[in-house]
TORKOL-41127 format. One record per atom (N, C-alpha, C): residue number from 1; x, y negated, z; atom name. Coordinates in steps of 0.02 Angstrom, whole numbers. Layout:
BEGIN
DOVEX  nr     xx     yy     zz atom
DOVEX NUM      X      Y      Z   CA
...
! end
This chain:
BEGIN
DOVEX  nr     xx     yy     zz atom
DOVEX   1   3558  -6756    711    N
DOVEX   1   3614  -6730    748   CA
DOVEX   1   3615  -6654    742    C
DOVEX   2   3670  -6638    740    N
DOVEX   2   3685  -6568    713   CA
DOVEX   2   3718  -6541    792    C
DOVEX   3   3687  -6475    827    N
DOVEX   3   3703  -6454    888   CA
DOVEX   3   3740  -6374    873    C
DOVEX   4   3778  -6351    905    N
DOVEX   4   3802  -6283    908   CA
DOVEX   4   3779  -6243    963    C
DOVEX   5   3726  -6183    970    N
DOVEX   5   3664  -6170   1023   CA
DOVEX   5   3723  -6095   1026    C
DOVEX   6   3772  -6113   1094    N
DOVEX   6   3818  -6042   1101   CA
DOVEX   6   3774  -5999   1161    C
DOVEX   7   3777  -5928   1119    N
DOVEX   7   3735  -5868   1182   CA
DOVEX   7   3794  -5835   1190    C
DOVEX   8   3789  -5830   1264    N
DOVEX   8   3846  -5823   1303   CA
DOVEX   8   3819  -5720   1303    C
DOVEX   9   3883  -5705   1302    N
DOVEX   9   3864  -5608   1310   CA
DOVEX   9   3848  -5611   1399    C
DOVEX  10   3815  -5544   1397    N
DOVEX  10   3830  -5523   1472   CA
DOVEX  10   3864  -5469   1485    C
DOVEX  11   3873  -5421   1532    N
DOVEX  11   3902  -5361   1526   CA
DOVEX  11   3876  -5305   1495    C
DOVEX  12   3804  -5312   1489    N
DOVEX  12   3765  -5256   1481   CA
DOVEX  12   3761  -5264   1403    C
DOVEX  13   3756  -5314   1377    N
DOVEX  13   3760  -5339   1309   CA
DOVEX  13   3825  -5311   1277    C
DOVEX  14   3870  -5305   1318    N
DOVEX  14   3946  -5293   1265   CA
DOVEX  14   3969  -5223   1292    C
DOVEX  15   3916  -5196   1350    N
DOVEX  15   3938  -5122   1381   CA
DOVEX  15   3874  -5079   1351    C
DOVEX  16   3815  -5113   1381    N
DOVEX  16   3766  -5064   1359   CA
DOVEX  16   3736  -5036   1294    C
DOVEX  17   3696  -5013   1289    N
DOVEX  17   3663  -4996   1207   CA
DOVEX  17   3627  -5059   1193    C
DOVEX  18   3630  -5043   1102    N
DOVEX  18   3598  -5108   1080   CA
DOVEX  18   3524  -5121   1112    C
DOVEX  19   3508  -5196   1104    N
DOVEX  19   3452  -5201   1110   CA
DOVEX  19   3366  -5167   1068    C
DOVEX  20   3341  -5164   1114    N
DOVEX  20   3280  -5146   1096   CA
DOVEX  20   3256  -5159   1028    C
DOVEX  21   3224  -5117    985    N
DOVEX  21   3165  -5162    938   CA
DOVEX  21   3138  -5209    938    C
DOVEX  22   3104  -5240    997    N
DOVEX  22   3061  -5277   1035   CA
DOVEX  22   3120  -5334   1031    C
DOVEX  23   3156  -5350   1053    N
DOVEX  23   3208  -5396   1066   CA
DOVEX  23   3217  -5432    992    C
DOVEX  24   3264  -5383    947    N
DOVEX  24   3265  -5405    884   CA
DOVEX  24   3204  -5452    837    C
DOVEX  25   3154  -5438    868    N
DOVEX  25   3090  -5423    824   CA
DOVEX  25   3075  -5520    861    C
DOVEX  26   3072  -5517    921    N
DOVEX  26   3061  -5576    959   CA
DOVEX  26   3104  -5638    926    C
DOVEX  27   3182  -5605    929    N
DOVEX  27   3206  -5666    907   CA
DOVEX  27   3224  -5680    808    C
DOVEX  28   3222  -5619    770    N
DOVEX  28   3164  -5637    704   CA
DOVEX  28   3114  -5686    708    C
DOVEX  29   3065  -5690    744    N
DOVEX  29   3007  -5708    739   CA
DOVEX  29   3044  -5802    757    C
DOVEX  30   3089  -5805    823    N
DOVEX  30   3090  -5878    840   CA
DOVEX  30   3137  -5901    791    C
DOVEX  31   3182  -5864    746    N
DOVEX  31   3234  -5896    707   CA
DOVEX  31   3171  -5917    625    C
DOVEX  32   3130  -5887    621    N
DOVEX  32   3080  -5902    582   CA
DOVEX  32   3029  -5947    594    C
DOVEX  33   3018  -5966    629    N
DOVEX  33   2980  -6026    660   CA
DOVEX  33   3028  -6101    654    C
DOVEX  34   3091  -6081    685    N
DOVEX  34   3140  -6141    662   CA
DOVEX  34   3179  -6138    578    C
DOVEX  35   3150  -6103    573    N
DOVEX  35   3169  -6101    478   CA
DOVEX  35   3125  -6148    453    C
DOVEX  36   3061  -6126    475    N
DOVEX  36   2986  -6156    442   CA
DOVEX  36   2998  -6234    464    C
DOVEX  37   3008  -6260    524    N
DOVEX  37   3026  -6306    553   CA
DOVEX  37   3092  -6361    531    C
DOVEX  38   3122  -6328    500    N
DOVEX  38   3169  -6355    442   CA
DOVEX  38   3232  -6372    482    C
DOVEX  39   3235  -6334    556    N
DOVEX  39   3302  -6347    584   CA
DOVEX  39   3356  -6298    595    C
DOVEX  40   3337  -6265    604    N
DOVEX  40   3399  -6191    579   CA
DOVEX  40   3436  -6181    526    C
DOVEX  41   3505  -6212    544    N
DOVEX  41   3552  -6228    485   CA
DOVEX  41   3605  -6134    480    C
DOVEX  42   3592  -6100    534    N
DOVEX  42   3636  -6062    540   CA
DOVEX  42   3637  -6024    596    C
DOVEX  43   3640  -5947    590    N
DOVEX  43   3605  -5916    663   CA
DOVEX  43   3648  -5836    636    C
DOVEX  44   3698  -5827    674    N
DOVEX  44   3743  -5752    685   CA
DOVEX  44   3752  -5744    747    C
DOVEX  45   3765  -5675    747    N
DOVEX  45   3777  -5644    796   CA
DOVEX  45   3889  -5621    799    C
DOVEX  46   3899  -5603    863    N
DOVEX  46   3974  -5603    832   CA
DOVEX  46   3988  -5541    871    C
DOVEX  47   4061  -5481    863    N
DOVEX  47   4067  -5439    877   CA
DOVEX  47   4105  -5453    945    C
DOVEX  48   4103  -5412    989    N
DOVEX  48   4166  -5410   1049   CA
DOVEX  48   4232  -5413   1020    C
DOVEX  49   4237  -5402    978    N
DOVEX  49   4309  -5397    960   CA
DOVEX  49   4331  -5435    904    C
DOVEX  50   4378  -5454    932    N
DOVEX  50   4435  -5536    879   CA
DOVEX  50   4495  -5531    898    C
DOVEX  51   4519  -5566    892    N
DOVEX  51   4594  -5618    892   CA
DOVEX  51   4595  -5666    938    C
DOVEX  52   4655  -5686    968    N
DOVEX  52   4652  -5764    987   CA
DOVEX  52   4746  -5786    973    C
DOVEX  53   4739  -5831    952    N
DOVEX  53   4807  -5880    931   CA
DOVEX  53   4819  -5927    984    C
DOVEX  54   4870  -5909   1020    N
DOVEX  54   4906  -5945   1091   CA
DOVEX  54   4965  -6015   1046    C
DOVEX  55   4945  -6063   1053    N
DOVEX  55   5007  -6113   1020   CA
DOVEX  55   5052  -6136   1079    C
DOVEX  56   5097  -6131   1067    N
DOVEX  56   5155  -6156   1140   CA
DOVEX  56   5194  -6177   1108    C
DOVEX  57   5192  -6258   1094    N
DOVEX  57   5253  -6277   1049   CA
DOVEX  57   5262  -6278    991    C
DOVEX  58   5310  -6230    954    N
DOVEX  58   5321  -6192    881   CA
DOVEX  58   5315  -6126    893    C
DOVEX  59   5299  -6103    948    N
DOVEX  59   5276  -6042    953   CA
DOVEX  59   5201  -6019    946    C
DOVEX  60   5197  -5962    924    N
DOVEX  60   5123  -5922    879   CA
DOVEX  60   5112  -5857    914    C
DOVEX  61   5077  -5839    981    N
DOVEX  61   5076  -5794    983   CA
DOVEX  61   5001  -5747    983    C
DOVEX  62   4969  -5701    941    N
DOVEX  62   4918  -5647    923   CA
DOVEX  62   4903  -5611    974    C
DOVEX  63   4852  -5619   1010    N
DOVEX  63   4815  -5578   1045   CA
DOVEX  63   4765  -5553   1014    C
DOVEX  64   4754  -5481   1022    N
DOVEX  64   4696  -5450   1018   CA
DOVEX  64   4632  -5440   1048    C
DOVEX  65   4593  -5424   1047    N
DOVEX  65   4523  -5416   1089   CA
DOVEX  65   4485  -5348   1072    C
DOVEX  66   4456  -5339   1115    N
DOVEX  66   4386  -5396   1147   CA
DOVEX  66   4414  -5390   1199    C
DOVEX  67   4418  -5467   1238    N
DOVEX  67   4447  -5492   1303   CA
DOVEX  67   4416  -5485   1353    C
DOVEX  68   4438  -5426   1394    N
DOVEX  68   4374  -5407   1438   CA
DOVEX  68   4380  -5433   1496    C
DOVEX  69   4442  -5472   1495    N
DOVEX  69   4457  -5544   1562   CA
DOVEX  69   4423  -5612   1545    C
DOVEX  70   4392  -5608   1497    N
DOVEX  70   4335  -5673   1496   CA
DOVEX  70   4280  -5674   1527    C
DOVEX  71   4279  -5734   1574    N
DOVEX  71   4203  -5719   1624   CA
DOVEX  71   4143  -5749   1553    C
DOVEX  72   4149  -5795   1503    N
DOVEX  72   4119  -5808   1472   CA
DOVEX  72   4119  -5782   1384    C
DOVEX  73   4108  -5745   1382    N
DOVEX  73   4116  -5710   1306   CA
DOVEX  73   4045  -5737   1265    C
DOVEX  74   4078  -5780   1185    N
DOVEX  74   4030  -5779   1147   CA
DOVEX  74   4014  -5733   1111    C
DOVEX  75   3918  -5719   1116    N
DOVEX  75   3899  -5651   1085   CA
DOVEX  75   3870  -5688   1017    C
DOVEX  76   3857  -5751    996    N
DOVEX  76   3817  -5761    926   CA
DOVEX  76   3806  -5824    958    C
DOVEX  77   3812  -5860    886    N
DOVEX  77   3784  -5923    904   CA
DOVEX  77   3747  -5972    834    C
DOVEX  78   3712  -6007    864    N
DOVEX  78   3665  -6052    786   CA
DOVEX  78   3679  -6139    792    C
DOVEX  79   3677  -6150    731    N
DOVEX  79   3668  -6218    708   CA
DOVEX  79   3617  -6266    716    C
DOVEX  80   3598  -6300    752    N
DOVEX  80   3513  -6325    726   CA
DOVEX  80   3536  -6398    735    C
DOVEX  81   3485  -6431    686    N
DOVEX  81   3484  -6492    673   CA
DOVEX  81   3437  -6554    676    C
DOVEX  82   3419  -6576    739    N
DOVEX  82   3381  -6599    781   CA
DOVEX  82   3380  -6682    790    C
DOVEX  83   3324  -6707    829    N
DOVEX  83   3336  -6768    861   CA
DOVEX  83   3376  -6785    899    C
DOVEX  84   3399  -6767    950    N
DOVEX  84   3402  -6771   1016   CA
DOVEX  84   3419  -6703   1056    C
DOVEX  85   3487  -6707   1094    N
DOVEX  85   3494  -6675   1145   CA
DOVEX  85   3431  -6619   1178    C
DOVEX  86   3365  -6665   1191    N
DOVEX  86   3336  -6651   1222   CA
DOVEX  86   3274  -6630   1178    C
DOVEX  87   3281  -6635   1137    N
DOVEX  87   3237  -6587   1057   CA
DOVEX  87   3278  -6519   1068    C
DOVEX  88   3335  -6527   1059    N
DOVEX  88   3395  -6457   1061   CA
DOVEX  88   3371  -6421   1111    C
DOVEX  89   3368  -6431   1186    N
DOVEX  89   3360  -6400   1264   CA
DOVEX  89   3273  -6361   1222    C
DOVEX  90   3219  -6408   1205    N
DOVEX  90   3174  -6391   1209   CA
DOVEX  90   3167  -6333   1155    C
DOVEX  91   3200  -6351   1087    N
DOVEX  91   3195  -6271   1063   CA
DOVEX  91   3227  -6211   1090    C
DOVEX  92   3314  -6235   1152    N
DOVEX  92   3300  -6165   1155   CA
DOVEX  92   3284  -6147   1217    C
DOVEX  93   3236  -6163   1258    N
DOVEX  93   3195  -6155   1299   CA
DOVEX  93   3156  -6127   1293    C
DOVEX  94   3144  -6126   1231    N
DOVEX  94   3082  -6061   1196   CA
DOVEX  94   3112  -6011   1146    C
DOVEX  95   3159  -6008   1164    N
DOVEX  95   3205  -5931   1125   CA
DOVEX  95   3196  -5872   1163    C
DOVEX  96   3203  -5820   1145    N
DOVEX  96   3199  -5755   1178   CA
DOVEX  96   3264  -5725   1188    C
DOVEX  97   3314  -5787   1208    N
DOVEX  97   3387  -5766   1249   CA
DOVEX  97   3396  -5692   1298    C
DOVEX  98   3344  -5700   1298    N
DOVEX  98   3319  -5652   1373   CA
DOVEX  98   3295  -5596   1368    C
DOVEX  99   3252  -5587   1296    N
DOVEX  99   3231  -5530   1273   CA
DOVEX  99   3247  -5450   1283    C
DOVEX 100   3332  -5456   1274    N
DOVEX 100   3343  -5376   1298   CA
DOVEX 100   3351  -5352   1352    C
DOVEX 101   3395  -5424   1401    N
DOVEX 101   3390  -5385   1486   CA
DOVEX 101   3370  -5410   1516    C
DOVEX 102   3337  -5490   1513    N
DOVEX 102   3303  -5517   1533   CA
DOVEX 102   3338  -5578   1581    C
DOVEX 103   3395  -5581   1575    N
DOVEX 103   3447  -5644   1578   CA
DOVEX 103   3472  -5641   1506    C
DOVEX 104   3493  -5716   1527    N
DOVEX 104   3550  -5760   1465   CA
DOVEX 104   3567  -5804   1495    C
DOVEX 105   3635  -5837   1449    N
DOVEX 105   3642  -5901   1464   CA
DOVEX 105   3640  -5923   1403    C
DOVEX 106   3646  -5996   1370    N
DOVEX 106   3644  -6032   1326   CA
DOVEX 106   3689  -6083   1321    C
DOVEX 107   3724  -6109   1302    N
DOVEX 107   3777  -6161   1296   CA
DOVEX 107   3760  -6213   1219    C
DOVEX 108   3731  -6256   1235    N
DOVEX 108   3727  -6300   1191   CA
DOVEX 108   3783  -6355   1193    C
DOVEX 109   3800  -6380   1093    N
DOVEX 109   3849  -6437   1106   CA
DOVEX 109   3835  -6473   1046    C
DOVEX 110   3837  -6553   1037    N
DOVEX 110   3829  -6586   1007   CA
DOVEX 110   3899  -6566    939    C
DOVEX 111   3889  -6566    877    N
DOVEX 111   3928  -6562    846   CA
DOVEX 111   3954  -6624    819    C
DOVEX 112   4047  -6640    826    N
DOVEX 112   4053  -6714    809   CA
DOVEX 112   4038  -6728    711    C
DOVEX 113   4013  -6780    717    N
DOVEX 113   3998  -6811    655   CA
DOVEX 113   4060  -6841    617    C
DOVEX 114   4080  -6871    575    N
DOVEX 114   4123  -6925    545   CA
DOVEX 114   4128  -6993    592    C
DOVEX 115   4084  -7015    602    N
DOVEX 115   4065  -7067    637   CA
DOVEX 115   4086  -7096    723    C
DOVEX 116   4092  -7023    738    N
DOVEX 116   4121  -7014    816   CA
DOVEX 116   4186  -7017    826    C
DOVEX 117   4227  -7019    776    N
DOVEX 117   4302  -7040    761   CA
DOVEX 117   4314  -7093    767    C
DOVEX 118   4268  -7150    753    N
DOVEX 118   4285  -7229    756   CA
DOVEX 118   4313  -7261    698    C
DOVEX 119   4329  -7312    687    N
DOVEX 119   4344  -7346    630   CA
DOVEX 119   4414  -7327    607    C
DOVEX 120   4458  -7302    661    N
DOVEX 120   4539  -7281    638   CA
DOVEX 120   4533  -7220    604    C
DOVEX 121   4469  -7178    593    N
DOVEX 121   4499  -7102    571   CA
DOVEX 121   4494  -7134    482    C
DOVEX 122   4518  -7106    451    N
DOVEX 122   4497  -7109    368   CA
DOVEX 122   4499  -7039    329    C
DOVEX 123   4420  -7002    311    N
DOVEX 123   4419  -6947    301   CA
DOVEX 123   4446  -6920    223    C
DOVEX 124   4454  -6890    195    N
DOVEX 124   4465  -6852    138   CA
DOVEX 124   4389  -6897    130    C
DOVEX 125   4403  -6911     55    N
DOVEX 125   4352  -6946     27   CA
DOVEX 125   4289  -6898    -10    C
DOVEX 126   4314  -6855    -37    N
DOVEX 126   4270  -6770    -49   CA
DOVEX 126   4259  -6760      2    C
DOVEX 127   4274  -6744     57    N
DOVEX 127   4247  -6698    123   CA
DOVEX 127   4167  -6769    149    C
DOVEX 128   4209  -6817    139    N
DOVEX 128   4157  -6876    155   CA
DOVEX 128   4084  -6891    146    C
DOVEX 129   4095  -6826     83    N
DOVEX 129   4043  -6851      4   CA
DOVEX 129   3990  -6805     34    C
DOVEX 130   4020  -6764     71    N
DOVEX 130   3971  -6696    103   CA
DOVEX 130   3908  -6698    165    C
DOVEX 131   3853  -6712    155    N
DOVEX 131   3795  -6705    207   CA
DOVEX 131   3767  -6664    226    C
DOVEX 132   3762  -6686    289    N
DOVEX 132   3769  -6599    337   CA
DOVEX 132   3667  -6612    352    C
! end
């Protein structure tokens, strides 16, 4: 099972100065342990500032950012590819989320498969061919 491990920003994260040496260095070290471990499919960090696309209908409307009316802003997030839900919680239970101010939050989510569609979806037969 393939999970999406979202780190939620805080204020101090998207107001304050970057993090420490120490911080960086911590979570190097845990994204290399889950490398060695063969489950870290994918691990970025993302900027305060984007886009967002409002659909209303046939209408398209472009917002800019960084949305500083979001109580939940994503700061980076990783891929990992696990047993179990509860394999997922336990690696990142031992992440250094916390490292620069010493809160985080974490938002983990199961990523859907082919399979979780049910027997009515019928995929692109190339996209099909592809193992994640």
């Amino acid at each position: 099972m393939r999970f999406l491990v979202m780190a939620m920003a805080t204020k101090a994260s998207q107001q304050g100065p970057p993090p420490k040496p120490e911080a960086f260095v911590a979570m190097q070290q845990y994204n290399e342990k889950a490398i060695k471990a063969g489950i870290l499919l994918a691990a970025e960090g993302l900027t305060p500032k984007g886009a967002r696309v409002e659909f209303d209908g046939g209408e398209r409307t472009v917002l800019d950012g960084p949305f500083t009316e979001t109580k939940e802003m994503l700061a980076g997030f990783s891929i990992i590819k696990v047993d179990s839900m509860e394999e997922a919680i336990t690696w990142v239970k031992n992440a250094p989320y916390d490292a620069s101010s010493g809160k985080g939050v974490v938002e983990i989510r199961r990523l859907m498969e082919i399979e979780d569609f049910g027997e009515g979806f019928t995929p692109n037969k190339e996209i099909a061919k592809i193992k994640f």
